[in-house]
C-alpha beads as a LAMMPS data file, in Angstrom:
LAMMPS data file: protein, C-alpha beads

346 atoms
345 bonds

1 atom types
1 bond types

-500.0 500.0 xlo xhi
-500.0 500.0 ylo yhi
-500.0 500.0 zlo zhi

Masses

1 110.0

Atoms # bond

1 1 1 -137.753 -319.337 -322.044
2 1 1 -141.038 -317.709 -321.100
3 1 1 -141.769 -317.687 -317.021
4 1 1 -144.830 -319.961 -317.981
5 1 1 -142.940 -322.602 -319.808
6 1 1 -140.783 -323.080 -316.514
7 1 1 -143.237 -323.008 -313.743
8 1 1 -144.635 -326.013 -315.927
9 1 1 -141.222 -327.680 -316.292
10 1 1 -140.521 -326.697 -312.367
11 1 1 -143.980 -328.337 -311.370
12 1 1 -143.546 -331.663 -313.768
13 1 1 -140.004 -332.106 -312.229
14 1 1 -141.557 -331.626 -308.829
15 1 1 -144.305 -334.878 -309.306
16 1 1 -141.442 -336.517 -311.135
17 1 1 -140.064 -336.371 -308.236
18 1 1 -142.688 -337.473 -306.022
19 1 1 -143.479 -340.446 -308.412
20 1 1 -140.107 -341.554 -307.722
21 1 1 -140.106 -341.109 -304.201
22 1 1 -143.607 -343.178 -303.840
23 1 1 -142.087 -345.810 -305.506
24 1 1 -139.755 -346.424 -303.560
25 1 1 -142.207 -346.099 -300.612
26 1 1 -144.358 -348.377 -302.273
27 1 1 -141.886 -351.083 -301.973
28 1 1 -141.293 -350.332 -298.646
29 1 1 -145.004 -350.689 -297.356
30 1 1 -145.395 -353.656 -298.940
31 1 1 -142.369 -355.155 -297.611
32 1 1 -143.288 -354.030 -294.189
33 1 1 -140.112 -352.263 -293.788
34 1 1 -141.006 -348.497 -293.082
35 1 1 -139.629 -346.402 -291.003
36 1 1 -141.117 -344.776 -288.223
37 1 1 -139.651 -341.732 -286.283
38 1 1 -137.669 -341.308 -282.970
39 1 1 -138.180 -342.510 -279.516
40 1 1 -141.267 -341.633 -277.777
41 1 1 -141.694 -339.854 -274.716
42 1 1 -142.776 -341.185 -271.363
43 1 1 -147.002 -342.033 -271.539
44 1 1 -148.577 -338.728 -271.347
45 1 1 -145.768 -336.607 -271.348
46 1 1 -146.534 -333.465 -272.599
47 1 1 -143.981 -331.488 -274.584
48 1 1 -143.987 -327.931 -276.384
49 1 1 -143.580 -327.246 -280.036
50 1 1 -144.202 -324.712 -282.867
51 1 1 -145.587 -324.819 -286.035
52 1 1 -145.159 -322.101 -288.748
53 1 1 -148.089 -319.976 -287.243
54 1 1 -148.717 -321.125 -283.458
55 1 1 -147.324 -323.067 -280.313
56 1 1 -148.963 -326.608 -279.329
57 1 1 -148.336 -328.897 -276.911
58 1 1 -147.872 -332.758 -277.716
59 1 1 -149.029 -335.282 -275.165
60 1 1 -147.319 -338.646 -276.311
61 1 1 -148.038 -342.092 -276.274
62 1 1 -151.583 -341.692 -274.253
63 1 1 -153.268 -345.010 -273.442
64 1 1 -156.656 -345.135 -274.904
65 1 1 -157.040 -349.199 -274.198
66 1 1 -154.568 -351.674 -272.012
67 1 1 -153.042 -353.128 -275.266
68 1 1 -149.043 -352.510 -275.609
69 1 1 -150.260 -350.665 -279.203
70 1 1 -153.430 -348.950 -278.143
71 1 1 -151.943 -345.968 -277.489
72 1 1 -152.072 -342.095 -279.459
73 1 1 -149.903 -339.146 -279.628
74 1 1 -152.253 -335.871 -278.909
75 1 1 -151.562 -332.330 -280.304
76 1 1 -153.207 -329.150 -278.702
77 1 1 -152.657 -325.824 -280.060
78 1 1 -151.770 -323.528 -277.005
79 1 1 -154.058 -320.792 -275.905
80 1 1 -157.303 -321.668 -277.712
81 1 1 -160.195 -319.404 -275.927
82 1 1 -162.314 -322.432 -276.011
83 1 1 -162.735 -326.457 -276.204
84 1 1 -161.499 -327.610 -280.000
85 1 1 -162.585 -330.125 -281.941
86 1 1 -159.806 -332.888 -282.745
87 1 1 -159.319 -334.505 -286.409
88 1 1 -157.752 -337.853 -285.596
89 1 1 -155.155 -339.515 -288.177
90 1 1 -155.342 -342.771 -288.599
91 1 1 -151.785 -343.901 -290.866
92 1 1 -151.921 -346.458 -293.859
93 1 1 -148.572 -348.936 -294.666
94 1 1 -151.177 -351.574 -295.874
95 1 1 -152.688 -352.860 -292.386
96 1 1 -149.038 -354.222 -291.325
97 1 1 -146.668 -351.580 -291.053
98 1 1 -145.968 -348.006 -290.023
99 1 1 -147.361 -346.248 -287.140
100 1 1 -148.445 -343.060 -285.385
101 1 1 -145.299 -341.204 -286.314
102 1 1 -146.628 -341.050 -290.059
103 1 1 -148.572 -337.726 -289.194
104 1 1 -145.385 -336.227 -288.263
105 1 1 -143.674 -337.274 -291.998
106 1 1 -147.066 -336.412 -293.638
107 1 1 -145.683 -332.090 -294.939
108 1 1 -147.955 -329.614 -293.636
109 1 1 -150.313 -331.479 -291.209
110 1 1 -149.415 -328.407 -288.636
111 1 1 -151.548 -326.087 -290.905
112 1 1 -154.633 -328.050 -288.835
113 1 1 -153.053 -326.987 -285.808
114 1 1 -152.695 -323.326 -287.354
115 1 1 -156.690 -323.682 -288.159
116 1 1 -157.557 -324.599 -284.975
117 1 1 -157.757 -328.164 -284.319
118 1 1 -156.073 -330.411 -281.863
119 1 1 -154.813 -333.219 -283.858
120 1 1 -154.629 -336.987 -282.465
121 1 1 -152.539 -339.652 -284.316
122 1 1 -153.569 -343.196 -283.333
123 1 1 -152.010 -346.609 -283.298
124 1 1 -153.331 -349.753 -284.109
125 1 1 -152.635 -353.488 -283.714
126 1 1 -150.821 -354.059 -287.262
127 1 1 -152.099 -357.519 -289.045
128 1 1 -149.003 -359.402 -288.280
129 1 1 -150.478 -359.576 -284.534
130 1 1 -154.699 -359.041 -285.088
131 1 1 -157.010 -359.330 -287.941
132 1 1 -160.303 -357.705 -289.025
133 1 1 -162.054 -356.023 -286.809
134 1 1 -159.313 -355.781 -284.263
135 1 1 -158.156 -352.163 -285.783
136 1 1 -161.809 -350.887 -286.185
137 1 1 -162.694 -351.553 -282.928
138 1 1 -159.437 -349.808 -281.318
139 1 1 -159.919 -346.257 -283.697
140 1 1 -163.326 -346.748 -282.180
141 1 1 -162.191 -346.856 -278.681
142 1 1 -159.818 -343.750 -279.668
143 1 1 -162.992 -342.291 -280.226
144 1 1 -164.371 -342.723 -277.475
145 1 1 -161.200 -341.970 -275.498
146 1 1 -160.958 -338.533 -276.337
147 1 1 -164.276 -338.006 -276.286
148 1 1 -164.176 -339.146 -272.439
149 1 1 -161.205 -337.167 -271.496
150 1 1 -161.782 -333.869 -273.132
151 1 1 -161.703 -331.456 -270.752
152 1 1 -158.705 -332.483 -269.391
153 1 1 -156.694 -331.355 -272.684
154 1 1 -158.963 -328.647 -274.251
155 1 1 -161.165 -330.542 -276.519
156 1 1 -165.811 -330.163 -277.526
157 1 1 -166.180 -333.546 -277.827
158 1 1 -166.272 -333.081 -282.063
159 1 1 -164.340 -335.823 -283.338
160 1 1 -163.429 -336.231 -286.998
161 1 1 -161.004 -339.136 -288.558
162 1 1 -158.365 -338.230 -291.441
163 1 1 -157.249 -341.728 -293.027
164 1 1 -154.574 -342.300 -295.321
165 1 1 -154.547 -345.913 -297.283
166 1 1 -154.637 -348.835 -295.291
167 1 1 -155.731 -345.874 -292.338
168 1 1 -158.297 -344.840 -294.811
169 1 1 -160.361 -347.987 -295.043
170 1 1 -160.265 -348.628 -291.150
171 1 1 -161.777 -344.780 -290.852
172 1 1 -164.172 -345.059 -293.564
173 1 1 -165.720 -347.854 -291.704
174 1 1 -165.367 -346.079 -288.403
175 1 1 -167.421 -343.321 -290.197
176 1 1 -170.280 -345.757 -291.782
177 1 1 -170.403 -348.312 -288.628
178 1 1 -171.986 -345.679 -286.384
179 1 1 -173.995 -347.725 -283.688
180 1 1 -172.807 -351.130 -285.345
181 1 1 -172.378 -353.561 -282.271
182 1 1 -170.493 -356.050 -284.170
183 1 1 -167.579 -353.306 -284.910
184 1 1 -168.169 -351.352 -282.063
185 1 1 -165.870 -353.819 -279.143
186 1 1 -165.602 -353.327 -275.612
187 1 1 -162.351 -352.284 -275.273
188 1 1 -160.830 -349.112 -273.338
189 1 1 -163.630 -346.591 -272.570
190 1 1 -167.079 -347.720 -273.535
191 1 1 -169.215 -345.224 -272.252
192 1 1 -168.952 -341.809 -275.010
193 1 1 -170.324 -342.332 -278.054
194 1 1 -167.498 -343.968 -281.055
195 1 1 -169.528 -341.535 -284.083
196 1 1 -167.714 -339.318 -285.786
197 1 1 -168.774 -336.147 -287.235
198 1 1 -166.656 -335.894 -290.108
199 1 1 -164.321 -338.134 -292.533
200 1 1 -161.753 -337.595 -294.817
201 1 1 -160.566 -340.455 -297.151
202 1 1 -157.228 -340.499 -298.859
203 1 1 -156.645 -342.927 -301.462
204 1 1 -158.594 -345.320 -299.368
205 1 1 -159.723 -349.255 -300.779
206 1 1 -163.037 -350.118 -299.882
207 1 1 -163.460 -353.214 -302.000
208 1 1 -160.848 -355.827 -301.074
209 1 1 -161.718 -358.050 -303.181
210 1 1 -161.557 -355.901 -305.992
211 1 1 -158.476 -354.532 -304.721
212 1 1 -156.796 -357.910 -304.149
213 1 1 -157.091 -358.727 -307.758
214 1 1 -156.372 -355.392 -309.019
215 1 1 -153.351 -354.705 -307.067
216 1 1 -150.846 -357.899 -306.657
217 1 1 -148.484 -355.873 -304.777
218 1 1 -151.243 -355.357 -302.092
219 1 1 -153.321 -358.829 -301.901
220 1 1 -150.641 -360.487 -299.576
221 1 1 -151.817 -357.563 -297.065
222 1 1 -155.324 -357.697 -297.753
223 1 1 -155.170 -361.460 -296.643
224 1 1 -153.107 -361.271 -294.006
225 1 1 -155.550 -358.106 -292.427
226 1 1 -158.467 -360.386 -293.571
227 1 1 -157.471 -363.406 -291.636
228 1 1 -157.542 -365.588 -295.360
229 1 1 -153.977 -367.092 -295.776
230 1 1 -154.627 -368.927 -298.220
231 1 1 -155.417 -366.259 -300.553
232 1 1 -158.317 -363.799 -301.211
233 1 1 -160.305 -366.593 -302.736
234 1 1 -160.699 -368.375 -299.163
235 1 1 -162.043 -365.644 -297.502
236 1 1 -165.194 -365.744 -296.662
237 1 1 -168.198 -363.546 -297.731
238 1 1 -169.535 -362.515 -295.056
239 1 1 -165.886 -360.932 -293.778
240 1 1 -165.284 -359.235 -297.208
241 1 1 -168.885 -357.705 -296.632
242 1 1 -168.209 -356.693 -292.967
243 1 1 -164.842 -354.378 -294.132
244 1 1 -166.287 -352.534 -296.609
245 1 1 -167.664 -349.011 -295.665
246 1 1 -170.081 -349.319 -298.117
247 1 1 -172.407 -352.534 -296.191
248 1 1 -173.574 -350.004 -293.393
249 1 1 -174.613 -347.712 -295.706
250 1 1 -178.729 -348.329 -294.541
251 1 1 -181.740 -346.011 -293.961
252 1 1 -182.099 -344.413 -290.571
253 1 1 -177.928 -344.836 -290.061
254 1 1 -175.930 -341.744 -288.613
255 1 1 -173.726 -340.561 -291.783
256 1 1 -171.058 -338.069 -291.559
257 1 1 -170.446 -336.046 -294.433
258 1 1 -166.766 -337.673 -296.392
259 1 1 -164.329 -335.945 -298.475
260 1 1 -162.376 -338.363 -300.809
261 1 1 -159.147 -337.450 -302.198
262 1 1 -157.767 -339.519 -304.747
263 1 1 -154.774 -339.014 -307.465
264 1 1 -155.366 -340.200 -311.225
265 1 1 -152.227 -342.127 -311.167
266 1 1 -152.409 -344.559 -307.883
267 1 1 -150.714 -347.396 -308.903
268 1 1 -151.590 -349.184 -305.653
269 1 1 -155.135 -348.367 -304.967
270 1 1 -156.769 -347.565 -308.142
271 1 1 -158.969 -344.813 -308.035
272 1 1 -162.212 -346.845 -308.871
273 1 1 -161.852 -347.613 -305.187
274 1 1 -163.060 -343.895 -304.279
275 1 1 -165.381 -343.443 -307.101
276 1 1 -167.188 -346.685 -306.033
277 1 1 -167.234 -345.530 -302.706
278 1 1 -168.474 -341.592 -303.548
279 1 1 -171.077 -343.314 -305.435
280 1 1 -172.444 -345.662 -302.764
281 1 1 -172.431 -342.163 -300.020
282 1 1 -174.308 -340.429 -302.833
283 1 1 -176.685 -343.224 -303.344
284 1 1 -177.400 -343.145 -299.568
285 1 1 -178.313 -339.629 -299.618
286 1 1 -174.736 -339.036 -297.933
287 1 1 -173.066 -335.430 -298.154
288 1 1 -170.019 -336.089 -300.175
289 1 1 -167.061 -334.766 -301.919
290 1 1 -164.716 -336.288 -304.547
291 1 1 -161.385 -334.753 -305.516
292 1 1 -159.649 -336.295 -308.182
293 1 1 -155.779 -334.849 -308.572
294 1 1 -154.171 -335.161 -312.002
295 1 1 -151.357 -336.960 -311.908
296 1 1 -150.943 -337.741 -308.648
297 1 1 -149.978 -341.476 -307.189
298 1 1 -150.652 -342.746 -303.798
299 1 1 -148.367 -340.806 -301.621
300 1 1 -148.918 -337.107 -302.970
301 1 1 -150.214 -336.135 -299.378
302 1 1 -147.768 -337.420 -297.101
303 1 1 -144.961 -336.059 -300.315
304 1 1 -146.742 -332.358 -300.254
305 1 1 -149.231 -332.047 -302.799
306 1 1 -151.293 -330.515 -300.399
307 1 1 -148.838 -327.437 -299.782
308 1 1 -149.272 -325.910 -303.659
309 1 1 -152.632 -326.433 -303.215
310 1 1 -152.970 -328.788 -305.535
311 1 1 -155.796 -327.910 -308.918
312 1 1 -158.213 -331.636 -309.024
313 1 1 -159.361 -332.782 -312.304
314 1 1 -162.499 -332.973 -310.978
315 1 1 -164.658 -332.332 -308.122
316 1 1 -167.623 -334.054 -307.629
317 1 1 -170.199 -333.162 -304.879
318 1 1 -173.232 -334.504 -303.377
319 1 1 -175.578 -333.172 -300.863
320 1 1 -178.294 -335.068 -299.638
321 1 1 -180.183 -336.918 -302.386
322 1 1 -179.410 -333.978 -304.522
323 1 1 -177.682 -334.562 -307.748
324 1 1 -173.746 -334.486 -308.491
325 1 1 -172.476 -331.577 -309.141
326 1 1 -168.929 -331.596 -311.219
327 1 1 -166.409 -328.778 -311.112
328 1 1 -162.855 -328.066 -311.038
329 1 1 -162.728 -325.619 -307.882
330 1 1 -161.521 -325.707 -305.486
331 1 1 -158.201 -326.684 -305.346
332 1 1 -157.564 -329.349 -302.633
333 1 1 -154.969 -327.755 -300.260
334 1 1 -155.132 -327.700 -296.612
335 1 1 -157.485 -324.862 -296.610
336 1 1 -160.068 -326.896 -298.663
337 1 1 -159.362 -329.286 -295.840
338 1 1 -159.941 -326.957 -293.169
339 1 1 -163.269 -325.724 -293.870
340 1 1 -164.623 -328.763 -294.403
341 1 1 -163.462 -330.029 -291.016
342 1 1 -164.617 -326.314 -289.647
343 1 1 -168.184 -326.679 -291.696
344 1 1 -168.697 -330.148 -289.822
345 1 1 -166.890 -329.821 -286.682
346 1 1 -168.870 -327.246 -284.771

Bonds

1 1 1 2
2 1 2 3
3 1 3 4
4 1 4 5
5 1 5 6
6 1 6 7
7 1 7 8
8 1 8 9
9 1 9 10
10 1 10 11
11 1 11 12
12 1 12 13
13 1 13 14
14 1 14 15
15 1 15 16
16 1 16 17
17 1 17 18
18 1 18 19
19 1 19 20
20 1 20 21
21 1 21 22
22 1 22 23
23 1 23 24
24 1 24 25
25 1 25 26
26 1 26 27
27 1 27 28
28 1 28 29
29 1 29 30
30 1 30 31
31 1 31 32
32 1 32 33
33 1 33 34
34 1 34 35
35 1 35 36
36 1 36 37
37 1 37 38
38 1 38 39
39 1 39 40
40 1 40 41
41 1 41 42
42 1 42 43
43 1 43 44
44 1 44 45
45 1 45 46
46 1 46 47
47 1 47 48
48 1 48 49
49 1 49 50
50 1 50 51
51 1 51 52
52 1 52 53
53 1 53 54
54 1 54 55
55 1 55 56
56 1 56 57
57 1 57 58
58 1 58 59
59 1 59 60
60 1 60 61
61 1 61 62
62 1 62 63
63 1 63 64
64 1 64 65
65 1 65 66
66 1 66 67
67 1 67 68
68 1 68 69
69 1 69 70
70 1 70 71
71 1 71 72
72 1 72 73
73 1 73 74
74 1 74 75
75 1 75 76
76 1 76 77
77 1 77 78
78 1 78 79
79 1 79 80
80 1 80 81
81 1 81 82
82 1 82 83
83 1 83 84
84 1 84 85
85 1 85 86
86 1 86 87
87 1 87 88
88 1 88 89
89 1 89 90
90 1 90 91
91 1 91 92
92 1 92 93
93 1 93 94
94 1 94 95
95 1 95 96
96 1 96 97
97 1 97 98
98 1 98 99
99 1 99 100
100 1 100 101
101 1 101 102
102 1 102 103
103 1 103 104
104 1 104 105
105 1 105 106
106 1 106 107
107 1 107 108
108 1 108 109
109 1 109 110
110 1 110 111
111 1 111 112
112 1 112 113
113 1 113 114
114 1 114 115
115 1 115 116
116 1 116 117
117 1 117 118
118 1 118 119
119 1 119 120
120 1 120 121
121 1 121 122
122 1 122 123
123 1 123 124
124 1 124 125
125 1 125 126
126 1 126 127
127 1 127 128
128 1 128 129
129 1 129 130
130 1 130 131
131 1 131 132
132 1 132 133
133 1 133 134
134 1 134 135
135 1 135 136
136 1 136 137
137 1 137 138
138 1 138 139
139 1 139 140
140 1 140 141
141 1 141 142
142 1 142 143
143 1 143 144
144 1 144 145
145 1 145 146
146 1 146 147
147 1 147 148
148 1 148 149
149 1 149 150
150 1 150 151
151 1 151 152
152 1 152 153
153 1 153 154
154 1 154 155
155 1 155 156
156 1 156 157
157 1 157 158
158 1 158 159
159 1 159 160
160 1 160 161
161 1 161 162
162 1 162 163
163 1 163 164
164 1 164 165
165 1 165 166
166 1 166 167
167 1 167 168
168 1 168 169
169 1 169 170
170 1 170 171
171 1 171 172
172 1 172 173
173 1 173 174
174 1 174 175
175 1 175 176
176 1 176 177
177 1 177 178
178 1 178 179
179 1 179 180
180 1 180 181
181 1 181 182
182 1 182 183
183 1 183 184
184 1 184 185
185 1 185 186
186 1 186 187
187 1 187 188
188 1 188 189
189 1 189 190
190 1 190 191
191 1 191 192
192 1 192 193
193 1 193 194
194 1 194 195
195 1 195 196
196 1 196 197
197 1 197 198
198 1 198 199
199 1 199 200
200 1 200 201
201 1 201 202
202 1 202 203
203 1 203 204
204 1 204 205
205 1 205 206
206 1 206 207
207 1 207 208
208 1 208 209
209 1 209 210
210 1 210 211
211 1 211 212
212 1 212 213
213 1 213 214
214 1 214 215
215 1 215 216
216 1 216 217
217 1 217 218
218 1 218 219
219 1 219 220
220 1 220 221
221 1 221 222
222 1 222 223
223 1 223 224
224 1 224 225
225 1 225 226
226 1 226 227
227 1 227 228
228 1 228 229
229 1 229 230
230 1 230 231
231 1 231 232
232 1 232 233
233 1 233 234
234 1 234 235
235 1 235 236
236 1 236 237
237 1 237 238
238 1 238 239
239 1 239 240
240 1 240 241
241 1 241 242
242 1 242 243
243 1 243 244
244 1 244 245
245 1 245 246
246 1 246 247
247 1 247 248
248 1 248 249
249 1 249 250
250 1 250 251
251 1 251 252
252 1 252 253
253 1 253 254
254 1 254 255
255 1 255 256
256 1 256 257
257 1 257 258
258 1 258 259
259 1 259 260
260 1 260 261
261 1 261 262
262 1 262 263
263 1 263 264
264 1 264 265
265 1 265 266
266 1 266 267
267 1 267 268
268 1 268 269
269 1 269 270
270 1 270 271
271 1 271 272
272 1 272 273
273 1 273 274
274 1 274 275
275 1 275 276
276 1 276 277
277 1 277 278
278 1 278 279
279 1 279 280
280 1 280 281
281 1 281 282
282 1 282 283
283 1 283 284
284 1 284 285
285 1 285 286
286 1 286 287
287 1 287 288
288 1 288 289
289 1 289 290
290 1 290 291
291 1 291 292
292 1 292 293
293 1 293 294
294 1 294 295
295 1 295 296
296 1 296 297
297 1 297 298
298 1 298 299
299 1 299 300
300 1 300 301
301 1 301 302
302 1 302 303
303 1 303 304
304 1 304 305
305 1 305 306
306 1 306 307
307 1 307 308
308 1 308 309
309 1 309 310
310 1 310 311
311 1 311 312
312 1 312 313
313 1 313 314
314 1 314 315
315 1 315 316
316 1 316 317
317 1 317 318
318 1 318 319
319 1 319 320
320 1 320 321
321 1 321 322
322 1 322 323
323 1 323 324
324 1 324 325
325 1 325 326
326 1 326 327
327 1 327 328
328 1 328 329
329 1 329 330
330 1 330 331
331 1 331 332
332 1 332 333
333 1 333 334
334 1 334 335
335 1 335 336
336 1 336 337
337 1 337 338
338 1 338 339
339 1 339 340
340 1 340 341
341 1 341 342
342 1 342 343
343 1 343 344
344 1 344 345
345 1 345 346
């Protein structure tokens, strides 16, 4: 056999592999049974650790609000020559489960410490104890958080968000609501600004509606994060308008540029959910980016995909009220990801 013939066989085994694995993930999440990682330090304990290219220091379980989950993990790279930006990760599990330990099960998110970012995983109150716009509101105070504290751990003040899922749609709105009282709360710090200067979306819903009906396996969470019990059909207009992304998207608004990631084969958020979304930034005059991987299901970043890098099907680009632009370069890998936190983040 030919060296070509098994690098393909090697690489089809690999996202056979993965497709399993998500599955059984997938059952998980929606059961509200996943796992999170060890014990936590004390508040604000810092501890040392290495990556494959660099030392950080972690500073766990930081308050950012009074509320027993308002709390995020911070990760500083260690001798940075000046103030970093931070990407903050805000983790999916469908609005009721999971937590900040996803980053740390998500392969390769040290190669943003290696590029020179602190990195800041937040949690949120899940749905089982707040509804819509409890979570918003706390990322927002996150914001705002680490915005106010910055000097004491190293950090400019540049804040970007990096949502997965569930994580994805809370940080999507984060990035559209800039200046939106309603969304905006009063919890924890309110005096830095909660805008963010750069978003990336992966395999994010932005129409829960749509996504109710499209994915049975998820409308039990989108009700439950929704505050509609009695099924998507009882909830009310005006909330299904205020948690999607794409209502804020008005003239004179602060937008930061998005990158969307999205595989071809998401079972649980279908990928019309991003190319609505791309489509609404681009209508807006918004500076957007749309990867879509072949073959990939909802879990290819936290399972890897991002280490090969990973070749889209397409990539579609925006800038301004340019037109789209369609390609199939670059690959999305965390490079890709890097510059276009690095273009933004400055």
């Amino acid at each position: 056999m030919s060296t070509a013939p098994k690098s393909r066989l090697r690489l089809r085994t690999r996202h056979r592999m993965r497709n399993l694995i998500a599955t059984l993930a997938a059952a998980s999440a929606c059961l509200g049974v996943l796992v999170t990682a060890g014990d936590a330090n004390a508040a604000g304990q810092a501890a040392s650790s290495s990556s494959a290219a660099s030392t950080y220091t972690t500073y766990t379980d930081l308050p950012y609000a009074s509320g027993a989950s308002q709390v995020l993990d911070l990760y500083v790279p260690d001798g940075a020559r000046k103030p970093l930006p931070v990407i903050v990760y805000v983790h999916g599990g469908a609005w009721l489960a999971s937590d900040k330990s996803e980053l740390l099960r998500t392969l390769g998110w040290e190669a943003l410490l290696d590029q020179g970012f602190a990195v800041a995983s937040v949690n949120y109150t899940l749905s089982t104890d707040a509804q819509f716009p409890t979570q918003v509101q706390e990322v927002k105070s996150a914001v705002r958080y680490l915005r106010a504290v910055g000097p004491r751990y190293q950090l400019n003040g540049k804040v970007g968000l990096l949502g997965a899922s569930a994580g994805s749609q809370i940080a999507s709105l984060v990035g559209t609501s800039c200046g939106v009282r309603s969304l905006e709360g009063t919890i924890g710090t309110t005096g830095p600004s909660s805008c963010v200067d750069a978003v990336m979306d992966i395999a994010g819903p932005t129409d829960l509606a749509t996504l109710a009906a499209a994915s049975p396996a998820l409308a039990g969470a989108v009700t439950a994060y929704l505050g509609c019990p009695a099924g998507i059909e009882s909830c009310s207009p005006t909330v299904l308008r205020q948690a999607d992304p794409t209502t804020y998207l008005t003239p004179g608004r602060r937008l930061p540029p998005f990158l969307i990631a999205h595989g071809d084969a998401d079972t649980l958020v279908p990928l019309e959910q991003s190319q609505r979304f791309f489509a609404s930034l681009k209508q807006a005059c918004g500076n957007v980016s749309l990867f879509t991987l072949s073959g990939q299901d909802h879990f290819f970043a936290t399972l890897g995909a991002l280490l090969e890098p990973f070749p889209a099907r397409t990539v579609q680009t925006a800038q301004g009220c340019g037109p789209t632009k369609t390609a199939t370069e670059p690959p999305l890998g965390y490079a890709t990801i890097g510059a276009f936190f690095h273009s933004n983040l400055r």
